[in-house]
C-alpha positions in Angstrom: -11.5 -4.5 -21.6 -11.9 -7.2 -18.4 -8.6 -8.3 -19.3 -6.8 -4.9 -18.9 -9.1 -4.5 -16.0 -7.8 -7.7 -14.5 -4.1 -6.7 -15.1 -4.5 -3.4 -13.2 -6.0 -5.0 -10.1 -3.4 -7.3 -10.1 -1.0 -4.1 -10.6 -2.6 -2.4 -7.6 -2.8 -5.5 -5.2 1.2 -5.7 -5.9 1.7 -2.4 -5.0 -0.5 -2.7 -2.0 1.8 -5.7 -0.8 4.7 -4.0 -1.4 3.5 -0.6 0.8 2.7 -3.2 3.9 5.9 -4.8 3.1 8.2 -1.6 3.5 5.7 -0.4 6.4 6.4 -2.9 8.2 10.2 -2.0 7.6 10.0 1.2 8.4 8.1 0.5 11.6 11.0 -2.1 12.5 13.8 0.8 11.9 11.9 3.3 14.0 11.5 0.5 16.7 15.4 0.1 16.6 16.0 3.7 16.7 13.6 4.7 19.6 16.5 2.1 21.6 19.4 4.4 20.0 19.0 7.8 20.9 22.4 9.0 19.7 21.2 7.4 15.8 19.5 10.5 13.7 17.3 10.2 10.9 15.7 12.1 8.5 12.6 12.2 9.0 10.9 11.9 12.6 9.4 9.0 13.9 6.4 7.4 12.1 5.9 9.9 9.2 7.6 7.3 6.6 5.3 4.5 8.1 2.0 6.6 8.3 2.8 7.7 4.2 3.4 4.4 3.2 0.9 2.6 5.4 -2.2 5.5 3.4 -0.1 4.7 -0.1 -1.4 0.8 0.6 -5.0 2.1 1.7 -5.2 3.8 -1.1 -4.1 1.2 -4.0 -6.3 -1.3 -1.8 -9.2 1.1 -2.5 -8.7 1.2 -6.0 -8.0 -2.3 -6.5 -11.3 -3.3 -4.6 -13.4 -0.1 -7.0 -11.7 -2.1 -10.2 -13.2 -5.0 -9.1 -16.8 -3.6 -8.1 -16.4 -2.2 -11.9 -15.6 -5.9 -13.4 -18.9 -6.8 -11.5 -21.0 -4.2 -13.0 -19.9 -4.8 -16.6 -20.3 -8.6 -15.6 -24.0 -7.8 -14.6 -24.6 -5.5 -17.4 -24.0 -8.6 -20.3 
């Protein structure tokens, strides 16, 4: 049970990597497009960086619950 515990924080901190990772991307491409007004995009400035920056809040909060579970069964032995 720790074990598959384990894997799925490790699973979850990945993912929470990755999120900041692309970001920090998408902040970077809205940065360059604020200089090029004449560039359109998709979807207005921020939106993909404000999803993707609460996707990594949210795998960081489950990654950190995983790991308060792992010390309760740990205590509980």
């Amino acid at each position: 049970m720790t074990f598959v515990i384990i894997l799925l924080i490790g699973g979850f901190l990945i993912a929470a990597a990755t999120a900041l990772i692309r970001g920090l991307g998408a902040f970077l491409r809205d940065a360059e497009n604020l200089n090029r007004p004449d560039k359109a995009t998709g979807e207005a400035f921020g939106v993909q960086q404000n999803r993707l920056m609460t996707q990594r809040v949210l795998f960081q909060a489950v990654a950190v619950l995983l790991i308060v579970l792992i010390g309760a069964l740990a205590g509980s032995k």
